[in-house]
C-alpha positions as a Python dict, from the first residue, in 0.01 Angstrom:
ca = {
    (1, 'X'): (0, 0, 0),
    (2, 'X'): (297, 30, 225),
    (3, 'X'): (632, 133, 84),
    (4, 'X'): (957, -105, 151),
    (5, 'X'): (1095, -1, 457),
    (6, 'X'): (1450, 79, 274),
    (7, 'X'): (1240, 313, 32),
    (8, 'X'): (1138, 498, 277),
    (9, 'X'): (1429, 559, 434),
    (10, 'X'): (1574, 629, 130),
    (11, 'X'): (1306, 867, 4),
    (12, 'X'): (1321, 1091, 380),
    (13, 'X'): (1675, 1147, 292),
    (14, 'X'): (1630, 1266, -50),
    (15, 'X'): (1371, 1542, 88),
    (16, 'X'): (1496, 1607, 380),
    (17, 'X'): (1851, 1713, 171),
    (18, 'X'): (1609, 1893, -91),
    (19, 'X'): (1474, 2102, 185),
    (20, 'X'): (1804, 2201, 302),
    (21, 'X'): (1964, 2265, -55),
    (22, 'X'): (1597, 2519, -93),
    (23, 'X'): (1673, 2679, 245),
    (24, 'X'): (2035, 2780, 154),
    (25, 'X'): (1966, 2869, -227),
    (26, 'X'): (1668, 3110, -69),
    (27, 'X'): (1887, 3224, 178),
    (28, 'X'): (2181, 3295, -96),
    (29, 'X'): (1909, 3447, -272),
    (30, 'X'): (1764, 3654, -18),
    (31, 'X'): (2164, 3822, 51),
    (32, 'X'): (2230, 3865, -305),
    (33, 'X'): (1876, 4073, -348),
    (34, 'X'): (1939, 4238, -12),
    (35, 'X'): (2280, 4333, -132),
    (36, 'X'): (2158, 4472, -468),
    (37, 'X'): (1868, 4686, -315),
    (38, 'X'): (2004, 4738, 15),
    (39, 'X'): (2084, 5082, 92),
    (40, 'X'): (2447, 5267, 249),
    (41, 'X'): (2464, 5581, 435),
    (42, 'X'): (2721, 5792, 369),
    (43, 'X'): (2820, 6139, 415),
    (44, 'X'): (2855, 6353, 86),
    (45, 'X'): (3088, 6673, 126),
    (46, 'X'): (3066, 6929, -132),
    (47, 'X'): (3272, 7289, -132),
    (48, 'X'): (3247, 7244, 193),
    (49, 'X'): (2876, 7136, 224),
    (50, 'X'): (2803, 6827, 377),
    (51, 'X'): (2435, 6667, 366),
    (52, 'X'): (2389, 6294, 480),
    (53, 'X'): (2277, 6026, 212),
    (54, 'X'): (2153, 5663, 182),
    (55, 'X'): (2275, 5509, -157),
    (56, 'X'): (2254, 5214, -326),
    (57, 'X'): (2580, 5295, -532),
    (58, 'X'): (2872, 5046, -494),
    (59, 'X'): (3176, 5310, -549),
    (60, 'X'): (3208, 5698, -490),
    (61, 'X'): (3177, 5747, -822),
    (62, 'X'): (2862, 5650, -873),
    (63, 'X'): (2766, 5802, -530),
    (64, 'X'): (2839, 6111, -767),
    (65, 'X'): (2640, 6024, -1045),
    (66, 'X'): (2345, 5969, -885),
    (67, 'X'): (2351, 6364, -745),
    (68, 'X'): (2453, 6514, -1092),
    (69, 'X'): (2804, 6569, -978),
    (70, 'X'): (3171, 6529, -1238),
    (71, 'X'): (3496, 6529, -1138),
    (72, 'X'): (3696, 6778, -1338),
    (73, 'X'): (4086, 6766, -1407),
    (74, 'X'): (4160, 7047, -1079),
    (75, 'X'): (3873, 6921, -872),
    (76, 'X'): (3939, 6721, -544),
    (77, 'X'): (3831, 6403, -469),
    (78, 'X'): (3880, 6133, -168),
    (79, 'X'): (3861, 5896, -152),
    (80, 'X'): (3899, 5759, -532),
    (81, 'X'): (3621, 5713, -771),
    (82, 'X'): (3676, 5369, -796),
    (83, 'X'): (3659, 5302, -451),
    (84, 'X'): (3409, 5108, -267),
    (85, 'X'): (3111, 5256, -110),
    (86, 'X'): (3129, 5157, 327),
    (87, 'X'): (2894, 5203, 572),
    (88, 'X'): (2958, 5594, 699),
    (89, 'X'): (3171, 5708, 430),
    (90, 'X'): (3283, 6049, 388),
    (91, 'X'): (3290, 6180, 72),
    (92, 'X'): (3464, 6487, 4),
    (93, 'X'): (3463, 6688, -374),
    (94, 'X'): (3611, 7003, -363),
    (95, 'X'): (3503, 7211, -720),
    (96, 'X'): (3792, 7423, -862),
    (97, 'X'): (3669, 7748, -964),
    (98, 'X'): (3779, 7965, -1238),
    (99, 'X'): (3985, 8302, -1129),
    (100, 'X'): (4135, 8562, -1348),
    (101, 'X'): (4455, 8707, -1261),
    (102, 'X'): (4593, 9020, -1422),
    (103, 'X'): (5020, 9062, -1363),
    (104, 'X'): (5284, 9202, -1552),
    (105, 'X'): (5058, 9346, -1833),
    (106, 'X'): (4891, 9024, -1893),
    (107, 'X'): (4571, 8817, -1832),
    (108, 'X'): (4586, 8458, -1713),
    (109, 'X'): (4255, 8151, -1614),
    (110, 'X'): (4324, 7948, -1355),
    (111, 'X'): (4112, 7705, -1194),
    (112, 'X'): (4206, 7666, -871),
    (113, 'X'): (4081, 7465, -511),
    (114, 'X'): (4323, 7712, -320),
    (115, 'X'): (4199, 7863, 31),
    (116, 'X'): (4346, 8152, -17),
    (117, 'X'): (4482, 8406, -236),
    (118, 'X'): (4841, 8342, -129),
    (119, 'X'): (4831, 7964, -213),
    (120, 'X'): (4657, 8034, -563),
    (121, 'X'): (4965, 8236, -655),
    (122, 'X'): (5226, 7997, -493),
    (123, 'X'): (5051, 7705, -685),
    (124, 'X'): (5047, 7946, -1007),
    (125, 'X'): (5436, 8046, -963),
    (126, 'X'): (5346, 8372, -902),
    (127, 'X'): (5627, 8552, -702),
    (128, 'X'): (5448, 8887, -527),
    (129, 'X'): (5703, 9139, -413),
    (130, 'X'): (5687, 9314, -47),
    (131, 'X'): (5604, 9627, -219),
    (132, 'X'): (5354, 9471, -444),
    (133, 'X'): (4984, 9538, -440),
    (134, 'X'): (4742, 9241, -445),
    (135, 'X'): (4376, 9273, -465),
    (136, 'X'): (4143, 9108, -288),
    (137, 'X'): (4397, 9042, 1),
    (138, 'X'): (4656, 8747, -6),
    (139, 'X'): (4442, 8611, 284),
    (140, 'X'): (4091, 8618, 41),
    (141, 'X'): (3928, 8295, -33),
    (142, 'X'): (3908, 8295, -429),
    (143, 'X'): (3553, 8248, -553),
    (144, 'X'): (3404, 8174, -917),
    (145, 'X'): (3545, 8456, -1148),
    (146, 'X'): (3699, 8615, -844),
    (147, 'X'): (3970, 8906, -1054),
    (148, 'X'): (4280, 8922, -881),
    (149, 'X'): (4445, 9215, -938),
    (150, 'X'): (4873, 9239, -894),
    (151, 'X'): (5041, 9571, -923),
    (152, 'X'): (5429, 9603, -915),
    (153, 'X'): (5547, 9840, -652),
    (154, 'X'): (5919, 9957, -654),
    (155, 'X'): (6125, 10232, -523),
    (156, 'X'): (6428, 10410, -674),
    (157, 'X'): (6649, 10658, -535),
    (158, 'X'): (6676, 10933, -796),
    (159, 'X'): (6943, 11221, -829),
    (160, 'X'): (6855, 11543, -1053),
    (161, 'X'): (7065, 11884, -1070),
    (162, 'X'): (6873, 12211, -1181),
    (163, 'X'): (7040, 12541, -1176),
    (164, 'X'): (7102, 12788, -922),
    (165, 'X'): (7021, 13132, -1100),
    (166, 'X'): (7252, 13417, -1067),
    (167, 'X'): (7158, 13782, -923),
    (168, 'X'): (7305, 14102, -1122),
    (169, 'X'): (7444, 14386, -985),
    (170, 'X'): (7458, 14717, -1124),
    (171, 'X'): (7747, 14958, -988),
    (172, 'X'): (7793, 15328, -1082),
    (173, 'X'): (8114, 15428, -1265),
    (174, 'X'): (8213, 15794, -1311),
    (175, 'X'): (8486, 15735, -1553),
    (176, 'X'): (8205, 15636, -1851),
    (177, 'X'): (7957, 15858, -1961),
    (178, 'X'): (7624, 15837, -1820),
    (179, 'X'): (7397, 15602, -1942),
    (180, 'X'): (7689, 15403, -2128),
    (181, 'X'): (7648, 15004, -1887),
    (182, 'X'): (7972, 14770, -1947),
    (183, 'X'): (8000, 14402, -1814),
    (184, 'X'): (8270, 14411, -1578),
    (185, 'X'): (8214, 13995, -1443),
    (186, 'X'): (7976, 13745, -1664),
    (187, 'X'): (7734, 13587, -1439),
    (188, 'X'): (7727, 13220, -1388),
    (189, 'X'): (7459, 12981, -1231),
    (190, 'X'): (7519, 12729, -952),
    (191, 'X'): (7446, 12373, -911),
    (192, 'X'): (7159, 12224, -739),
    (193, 'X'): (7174, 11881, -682),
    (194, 'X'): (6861, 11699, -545),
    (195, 'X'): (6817, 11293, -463),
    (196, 'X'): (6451, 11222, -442),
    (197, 'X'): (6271, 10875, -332),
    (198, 'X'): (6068, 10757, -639),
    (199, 'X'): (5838, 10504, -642),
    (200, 'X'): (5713, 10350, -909),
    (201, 'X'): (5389, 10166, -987),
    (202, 'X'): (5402, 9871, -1273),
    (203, 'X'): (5651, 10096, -1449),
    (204, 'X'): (5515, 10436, -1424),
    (205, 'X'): (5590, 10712, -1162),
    (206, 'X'): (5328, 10769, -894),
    (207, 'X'): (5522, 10962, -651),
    (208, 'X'): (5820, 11126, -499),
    (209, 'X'): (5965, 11188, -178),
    (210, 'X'): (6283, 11460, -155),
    (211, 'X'): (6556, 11282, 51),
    (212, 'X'): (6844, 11533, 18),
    (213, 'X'): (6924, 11836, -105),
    (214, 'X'): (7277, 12010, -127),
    (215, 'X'): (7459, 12274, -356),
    (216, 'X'): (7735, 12171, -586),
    (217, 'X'): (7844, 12468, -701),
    (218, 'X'): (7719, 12808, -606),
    (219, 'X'): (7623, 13069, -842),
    (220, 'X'): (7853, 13361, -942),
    (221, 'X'): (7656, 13669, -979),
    (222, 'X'): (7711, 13914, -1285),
    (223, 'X'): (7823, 14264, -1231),
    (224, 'X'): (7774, 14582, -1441),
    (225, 'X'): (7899, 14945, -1473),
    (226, 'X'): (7650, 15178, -1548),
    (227, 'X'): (7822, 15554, -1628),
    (228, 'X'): (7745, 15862, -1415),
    (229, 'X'): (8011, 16082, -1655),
    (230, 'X'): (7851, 16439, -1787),
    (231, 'X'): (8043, 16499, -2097),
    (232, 'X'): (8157, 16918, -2090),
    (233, 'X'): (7949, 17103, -2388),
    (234, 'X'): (8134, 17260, -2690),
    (235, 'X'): (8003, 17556, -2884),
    (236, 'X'): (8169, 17589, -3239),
    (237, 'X'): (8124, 17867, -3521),
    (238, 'X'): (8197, 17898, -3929),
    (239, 'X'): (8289, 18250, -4000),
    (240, 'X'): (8172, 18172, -4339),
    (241, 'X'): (7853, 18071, -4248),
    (242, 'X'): (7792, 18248, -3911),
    (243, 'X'): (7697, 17909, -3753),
    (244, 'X'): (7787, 17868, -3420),
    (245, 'X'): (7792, 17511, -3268),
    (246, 'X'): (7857, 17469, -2916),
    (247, 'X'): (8148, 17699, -2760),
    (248, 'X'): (8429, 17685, -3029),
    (249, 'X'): (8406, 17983, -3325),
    (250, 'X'): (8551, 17834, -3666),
    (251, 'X'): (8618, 18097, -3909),
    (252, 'X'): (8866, 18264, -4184),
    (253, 'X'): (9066, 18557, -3972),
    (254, 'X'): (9128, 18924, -4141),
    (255, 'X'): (9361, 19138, -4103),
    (256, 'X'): (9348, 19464, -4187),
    (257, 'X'): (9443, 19686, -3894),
    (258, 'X'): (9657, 20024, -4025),
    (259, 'X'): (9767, 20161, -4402),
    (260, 'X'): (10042, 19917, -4428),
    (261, 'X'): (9834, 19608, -4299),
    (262, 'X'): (9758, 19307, -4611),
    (263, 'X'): (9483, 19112, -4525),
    (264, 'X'): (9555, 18727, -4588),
    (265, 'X'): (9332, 18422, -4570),
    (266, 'X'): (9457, 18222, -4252),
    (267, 'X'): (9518, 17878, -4332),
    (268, 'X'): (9275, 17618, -4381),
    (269, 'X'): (9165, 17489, -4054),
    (270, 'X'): (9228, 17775, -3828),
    (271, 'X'): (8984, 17814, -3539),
    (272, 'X'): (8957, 18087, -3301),
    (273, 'X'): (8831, 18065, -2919),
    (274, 'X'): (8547, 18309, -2792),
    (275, 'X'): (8702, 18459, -2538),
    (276, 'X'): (8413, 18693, -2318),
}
C-alpha cells in the first residue's frame, strides 16, 4: 500500500533532519571525548631540569600533580597554577632550598631560589663588609643545607707606649771611703711609643702589623759614686790596762823624776803619742 504523496514528503524531511541532528550530536560528542582524553605536550622545567611531557591536565597545576610535585611559599612558578595548559607549554618550578647562615654570633634558615651566594644575602638583608669573610664564595650557587659561613673582618690602628729602660753608671770617688756607693742622679726610663695595625676577626684579635715607631721621651740613666778612700790606721793604748789599739797610747802619766819631784795623776782623759 502506497503512502500519500504529501506523507512522504513529509516523512523524508523528518529523517533526513534526524540524520543531521545524529551527525552533529556525534560529532559534538566525538570533540567533547576527544577533548577529555586528548593529550598536550608540554615542556616541564624543574631546578633547572627539563624533560618533555604529554598530559591530559587542563592547568599547570595539575600538570604538577600528576608528577608528585607542590608548590611551596619560596618556590617559583610560571606561569600560574591556575593557568591553562597550551600546546608547547613551558613549565618552569624552581624548588627553594634550605641554607643555614651563621653572622654576628647567630644562626639563621632561609629558604632561598637565589643563584648565588651574593643574592641570598642581598635578599636576606645581609650587608657583607669589604673586609668580611664569606664562605663558600659570594659567587657559590647555594645548595640544600649549603652552611654559609660570615666572619667580620676589621682593622684598627692601635697606639701603645712601653718603657725605655735606663743604663747605670758607676763612677769612682776618692773623697768617700772605699766601698761606701752614693746616688749622685736617680735614673729615669724613656718613652716608647708604638702604633701598630690591628686587625680584628668577629671581635677578637688575630693579628698585628707595626706601622710606626718613635721615642717620646728618652731615658735618663742613673749614676753612682762608688768610694776609692783608704781610711789612715790608728793604734791606741790604756796605761792601765796595757792595751794598745791602733797607733795612739792612752794612759795615766807619772812623774817622779828627782828628790823633790810629786808624782800626780794627770787628768782624766790625757793621752800620750808614741813617738819612735
Amino acid at each position: 500500500m502506497a503512502l500519500p504523496e504529501w506523507c512522504a514528503k513529509t516523512f523524508g524531511t523528518r529523517t533526513k533532519g534526524m540524520g543531521i541532528l545524529i551527525v552533529l550530536l556525534a560529532a559534538a560528542l566525538s570533540f567533547v571525548a576527544y577533548s577529555y582524553f586528548a593529550v598536550t605536550p608540554v615542556l616541564l622545567n624543574v631546578d633547572g631540569e627539563t624533560v618533555s611531557l604529554e598530559t591530559q591536565a587542563k592547568t599547570v597545576g595539575q600538570v604538577l600533580a600528576e608528577n608528585g610535585l607542590y608548590v611551596r611559599a619560596h618556590d617559583i612558578l610560571l606561569p600560574d597554577a591556575d593557568r591553562a595548559v597550551a600546546s608547547g607549554m613551558e613549565i618552569y618550578l624552581q624548588r627553594a632550598v634550605p641554607v643555614f647562615v651563621y653572622v654576628d654570633g647567630h644562626s639563621r634558615l632561609l629558604y632561598s631560589v637565589a643563584e648565588s651566594t651574593a643574592e641570598l644575602l642581598e635578599q636576606a638583608g645581609i650587608r657583607v663588609g669589604l673586609e668580611d669573610r664569606v664562605a663558600p664564595g659570594l659567587n657559590e650557587k647555594p645548595q640544600h643545607g649549603t652552611k654559609i659561613m660570615i666572619t667580620r673582618v676589621n682593622t684598627e690602628l692601635v697606639t701603645e707606649e712601653g718603657a725605655i729602660p735606663f743604663k747605670t753608671e758607676n763612677r769612682q770617688d776618692d773623697s768617700l771611703p772605699r766601698g761606701r756607693r752614693k746616688t749622685l742622679t736617680q735614673g729615669k726610663p724613656g718613652t716608647l711609643q708604638r702604633t701598630f695595625a690591628v686587625t680584628y676577626s668577629d671581635g677578637e684579635e688575630e693579628s698585628r702589623e707595626l706601622i710606626e715607631e718613635k721615642r717620646v721621651s728618652e731615658p735618663v740613666n742613673a749614676v753612682v759614686l762608688v768610694g776609692t778612700a783608704e781610711e789612715a790606721p790608728i793604734i791606741t793604748a790604756s796605761a792601765r790596762s796595757g792595751r794598745v789599739t791602733g797607733e795612739v797610747i792612752e794612759g795615766l802619766a807619772s812623774h817622779g823624776m828627782g828628790a823633790n819631784f810629786t808624782a800626780t795623776r794627770p787628768p782624766t782623759g790625757i793621752s800620750m803619742t808614741k813617738t819612735n
